[in-house]
C-alpha positions as CSV (number, residue, x, y, z in Angstrom):
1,X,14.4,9.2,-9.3
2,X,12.4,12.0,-10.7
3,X,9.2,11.0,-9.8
4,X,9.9,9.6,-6.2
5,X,11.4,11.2,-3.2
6,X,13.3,9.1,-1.0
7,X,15.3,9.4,2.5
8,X,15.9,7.3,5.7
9,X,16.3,7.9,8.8
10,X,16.6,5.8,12.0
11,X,15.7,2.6,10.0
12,X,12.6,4.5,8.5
13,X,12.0,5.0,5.0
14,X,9.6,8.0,3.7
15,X,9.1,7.6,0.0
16,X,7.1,10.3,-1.2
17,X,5.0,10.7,-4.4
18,X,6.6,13.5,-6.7
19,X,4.5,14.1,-9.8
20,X,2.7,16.9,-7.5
21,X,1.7,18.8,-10.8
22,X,-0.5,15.5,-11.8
23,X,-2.0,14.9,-8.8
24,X,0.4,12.0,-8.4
25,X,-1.2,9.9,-11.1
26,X,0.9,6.9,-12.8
27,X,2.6,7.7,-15.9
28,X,4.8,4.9,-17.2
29,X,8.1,6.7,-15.6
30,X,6.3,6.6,-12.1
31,X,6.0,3.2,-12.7
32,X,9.1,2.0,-13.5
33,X,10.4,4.2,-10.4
34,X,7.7,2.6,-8.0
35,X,8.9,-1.2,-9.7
36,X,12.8,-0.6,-9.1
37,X,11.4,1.2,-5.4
38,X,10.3,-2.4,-4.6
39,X,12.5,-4.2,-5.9
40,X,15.4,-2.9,-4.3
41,X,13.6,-2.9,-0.8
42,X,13.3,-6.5,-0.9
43,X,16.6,-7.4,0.6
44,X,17.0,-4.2,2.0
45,X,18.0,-4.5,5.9
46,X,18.8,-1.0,7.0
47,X,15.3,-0.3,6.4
48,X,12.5,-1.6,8.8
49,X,9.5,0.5,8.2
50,X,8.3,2.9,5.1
51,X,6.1,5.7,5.4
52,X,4.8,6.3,1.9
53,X,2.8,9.9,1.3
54,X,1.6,12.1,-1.3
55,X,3.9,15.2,-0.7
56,X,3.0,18.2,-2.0
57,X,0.5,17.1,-4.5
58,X,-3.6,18.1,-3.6
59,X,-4.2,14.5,-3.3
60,X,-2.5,11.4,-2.6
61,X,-2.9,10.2,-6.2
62,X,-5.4,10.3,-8.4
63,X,-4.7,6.8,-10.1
64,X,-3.4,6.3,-13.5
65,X,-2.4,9.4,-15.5
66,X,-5.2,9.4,-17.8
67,X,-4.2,12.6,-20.2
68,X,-1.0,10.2,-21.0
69,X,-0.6,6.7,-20.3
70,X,-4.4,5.5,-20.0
71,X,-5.1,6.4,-24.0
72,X,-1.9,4.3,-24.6
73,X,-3.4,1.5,-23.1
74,X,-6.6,1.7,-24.5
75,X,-5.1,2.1,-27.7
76,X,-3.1,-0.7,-27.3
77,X,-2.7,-4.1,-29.3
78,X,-4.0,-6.7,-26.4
79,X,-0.8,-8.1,-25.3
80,X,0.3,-5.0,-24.9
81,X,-2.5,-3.8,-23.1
82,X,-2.2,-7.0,-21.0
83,X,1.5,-6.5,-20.3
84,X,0.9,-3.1,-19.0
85,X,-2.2,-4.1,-16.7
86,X,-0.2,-7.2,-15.7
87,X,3.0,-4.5,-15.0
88,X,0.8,-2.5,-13.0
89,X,-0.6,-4.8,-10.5
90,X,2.5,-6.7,-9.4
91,X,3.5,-3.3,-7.8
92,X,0.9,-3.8,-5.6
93,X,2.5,-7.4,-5.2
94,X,5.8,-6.4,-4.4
95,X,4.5,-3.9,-2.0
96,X,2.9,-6.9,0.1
97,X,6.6,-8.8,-0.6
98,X,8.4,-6.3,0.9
99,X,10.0,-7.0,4.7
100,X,9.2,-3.5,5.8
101,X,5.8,-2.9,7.1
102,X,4.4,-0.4,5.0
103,X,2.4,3.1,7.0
104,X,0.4,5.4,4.1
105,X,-0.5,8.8,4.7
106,X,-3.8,9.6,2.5
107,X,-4.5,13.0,2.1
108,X,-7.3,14.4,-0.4
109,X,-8.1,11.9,-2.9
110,X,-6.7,8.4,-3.2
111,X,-8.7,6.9,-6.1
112,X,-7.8,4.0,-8.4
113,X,-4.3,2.9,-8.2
114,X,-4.1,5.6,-5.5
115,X,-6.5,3.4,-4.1
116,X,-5.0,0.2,-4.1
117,X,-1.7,1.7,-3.2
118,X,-3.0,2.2,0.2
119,X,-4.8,-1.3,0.4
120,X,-1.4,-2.8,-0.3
121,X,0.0,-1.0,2.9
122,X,-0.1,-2.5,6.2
123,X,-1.3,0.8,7.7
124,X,-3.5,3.3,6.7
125,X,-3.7,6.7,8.3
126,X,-6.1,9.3,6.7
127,X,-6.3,13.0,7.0
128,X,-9.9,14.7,8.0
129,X,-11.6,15.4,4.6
130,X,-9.8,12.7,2.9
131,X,-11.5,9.9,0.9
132,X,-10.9,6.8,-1.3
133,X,-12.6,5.4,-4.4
134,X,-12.3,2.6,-7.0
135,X,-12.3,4.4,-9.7
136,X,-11.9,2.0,-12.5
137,X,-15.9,0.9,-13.3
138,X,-16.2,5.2,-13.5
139,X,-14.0,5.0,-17.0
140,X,-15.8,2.2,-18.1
141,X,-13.9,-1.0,-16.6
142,X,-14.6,-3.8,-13.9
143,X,-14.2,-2.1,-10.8
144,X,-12.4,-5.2,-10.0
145,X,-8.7,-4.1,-11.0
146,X,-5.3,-3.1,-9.5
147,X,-5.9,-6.5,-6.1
148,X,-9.2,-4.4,-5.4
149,X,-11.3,-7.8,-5.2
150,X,-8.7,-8.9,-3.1
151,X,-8.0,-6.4,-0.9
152,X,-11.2,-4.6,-0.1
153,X,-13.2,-7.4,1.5
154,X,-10.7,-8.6,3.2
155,X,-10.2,-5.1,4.7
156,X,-13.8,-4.4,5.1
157,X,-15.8,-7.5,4.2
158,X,-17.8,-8.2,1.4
159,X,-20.9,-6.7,2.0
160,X,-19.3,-2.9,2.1
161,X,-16.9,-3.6,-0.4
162,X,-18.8,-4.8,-3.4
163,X,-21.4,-1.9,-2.9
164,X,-17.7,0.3,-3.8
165,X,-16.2,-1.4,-6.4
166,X,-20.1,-1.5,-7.9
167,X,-20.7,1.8,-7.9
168,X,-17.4,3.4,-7.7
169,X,-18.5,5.7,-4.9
170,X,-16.0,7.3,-2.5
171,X,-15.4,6.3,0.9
172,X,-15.1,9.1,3.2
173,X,-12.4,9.3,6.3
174,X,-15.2,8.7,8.8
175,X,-16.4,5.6,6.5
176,X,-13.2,4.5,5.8
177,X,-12.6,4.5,9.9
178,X,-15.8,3.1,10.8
179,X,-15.4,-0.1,8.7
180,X,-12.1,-0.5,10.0
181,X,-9.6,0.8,6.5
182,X,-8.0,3.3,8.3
183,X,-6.4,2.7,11.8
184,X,-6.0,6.8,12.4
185,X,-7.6,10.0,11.1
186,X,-6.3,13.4,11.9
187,X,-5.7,16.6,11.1
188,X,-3.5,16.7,7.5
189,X,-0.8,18.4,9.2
190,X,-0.2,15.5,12.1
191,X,-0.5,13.1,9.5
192,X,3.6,12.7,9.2
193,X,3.6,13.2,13.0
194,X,1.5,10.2,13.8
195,X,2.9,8.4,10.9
196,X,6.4,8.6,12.5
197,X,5.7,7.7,16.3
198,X,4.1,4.5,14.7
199,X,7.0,3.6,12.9
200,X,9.4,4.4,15.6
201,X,7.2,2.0,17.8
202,X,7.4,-0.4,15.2
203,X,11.5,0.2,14.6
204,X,11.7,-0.6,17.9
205,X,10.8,-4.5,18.2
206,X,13.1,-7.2,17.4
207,X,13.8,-6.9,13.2
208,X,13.2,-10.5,12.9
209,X,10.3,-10.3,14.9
210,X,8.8,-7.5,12.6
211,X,9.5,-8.9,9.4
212,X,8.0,-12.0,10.8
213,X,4.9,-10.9,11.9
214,X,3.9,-8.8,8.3
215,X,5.0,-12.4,6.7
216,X,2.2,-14.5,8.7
217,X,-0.5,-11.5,7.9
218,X,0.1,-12.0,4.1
219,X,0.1,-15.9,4.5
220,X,-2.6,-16.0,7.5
221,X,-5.1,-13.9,5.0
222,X,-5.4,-16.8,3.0
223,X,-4.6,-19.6,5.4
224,X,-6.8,-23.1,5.1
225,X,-8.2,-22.6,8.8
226,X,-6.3,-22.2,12.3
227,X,-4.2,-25.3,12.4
228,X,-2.9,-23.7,9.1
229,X,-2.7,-20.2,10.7
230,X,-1.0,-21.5,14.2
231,X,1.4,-23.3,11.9
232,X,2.8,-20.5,10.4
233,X,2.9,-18.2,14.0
234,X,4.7,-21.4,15.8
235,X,7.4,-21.5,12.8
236,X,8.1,-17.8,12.9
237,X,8.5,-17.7,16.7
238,X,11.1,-20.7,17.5
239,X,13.0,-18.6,14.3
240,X,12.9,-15.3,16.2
241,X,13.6,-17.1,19.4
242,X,16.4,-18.8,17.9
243,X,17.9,-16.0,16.1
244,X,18.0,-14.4,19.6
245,X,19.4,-16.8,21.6
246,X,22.2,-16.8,18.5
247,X,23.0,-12.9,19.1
248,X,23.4,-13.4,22.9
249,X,25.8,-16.3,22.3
């Protein structure tokens, strides 16, 4: 991979961001790198938690790379067009597919895909000065693109979230804590730190358990009401009980 650095360690993965000269943003190589990424996780069991970062770029990522692949797609015949928004936007999909919990580390700007990159992570940890924006209404589309709509207001609610994907503005680190999007912000350089003692926590439950747990989140999010929701957390723990009780027999 050109594009994407990646390494594991202890059952973590850290899949890093590598177009550090474009501020990370999405040129069609990065996103058949980030598809294959995904796809290859999906069955992968030596691998329990992903750290995904920006490296050495000034920001996370800056969304889609719009000095290449964003005139393509303007340009574009409509099915084409289409096929390339649809493309995009399963990422995000897989991302929420995969077993492994996912932690992001935003530093600087993460703004459209950027964006959504870290809505589709389980956790987000930002670094002071950091901040996040929906970027797409600024270049003159809906600002509802990329699971935005989705995402946000489940993240945030509704009333926080539409006032963003509105107006486009960003959401600071303090913002972005206060209404609950990030779950840590600290220094940029104990971003990898914290990042790391989480995932070891999380490395440390029962596999099944984990996997489990980010599985009735996804379905839970959507669930018809708490029968529904207890349902799906009753299944998943007579599995994990019973995949126990297998392994001490």
């Amino acid at each position: 991979m050109e594009n994407l650095i990646y390494r594991t360690e202890n059952y973590v993965g850290y899949l890093t961001l590598n177009r550090w000269d474009k501020y990370n943003a999405f040129d069609l190589k990065l996103i058949d790198e980030f598809e294959q990424f995904w796809q290859e996780r999906r069955y992968d069991e030596s691998v329990r938690v992903i750290i995904l970062d920006g490296g050495e770029a000034k920001g996370f990522c800056a969304g889609l790379d719009m000095e290449g692949l964003g005139p393509k797609l303007f340009e574009a015949d409509p099915t084409t067009a289409y096929n390339g928004q649809a493309r995009m936007g399963r990422i995000l999909l897989a991302m929420r597919q995969a077993p492994q919990p996912i932690i992001c580390c935003i530093h600087g700007a993460a703004s459209g895909i950027g964006f959504s990159l870290a809505m589709a992570s389980d956790l987000r940890i930002m670094a002071e000065k950091s901040r996040c924006n929906a970027a797409y209404i600024n270049i003159g589309l809906g600002g509802a693109d990329m699971g935005s709509s989705y995402f946000l207001p489940r993240l945030i609610g509704s009333g926080r979230a539409n006032e963003f994907l509105l107006t486009g503005n960003w959401m600071s680190a303090k913002e972005a804590m206060d209404l609950g999007f990030a779950s840590r912000l600290v220094p940029k350089d104990k971003i990898m730190e914290v990042a790391q003692e989480l995932a070891n926590i999380m490395v440390g439950k029962t596999p099944l358990a984990l996997r489990m747990t980010k599985e009735a989140i996804n379905v839970n999010i959507d669930c018809g009401g708490l029968e529904a929701a207890l349902n799906m957390e009753d299944r998943n723990q007579m599995m994990v009980m019973y995949s126990l009780k297998l392994a001490d027999s």
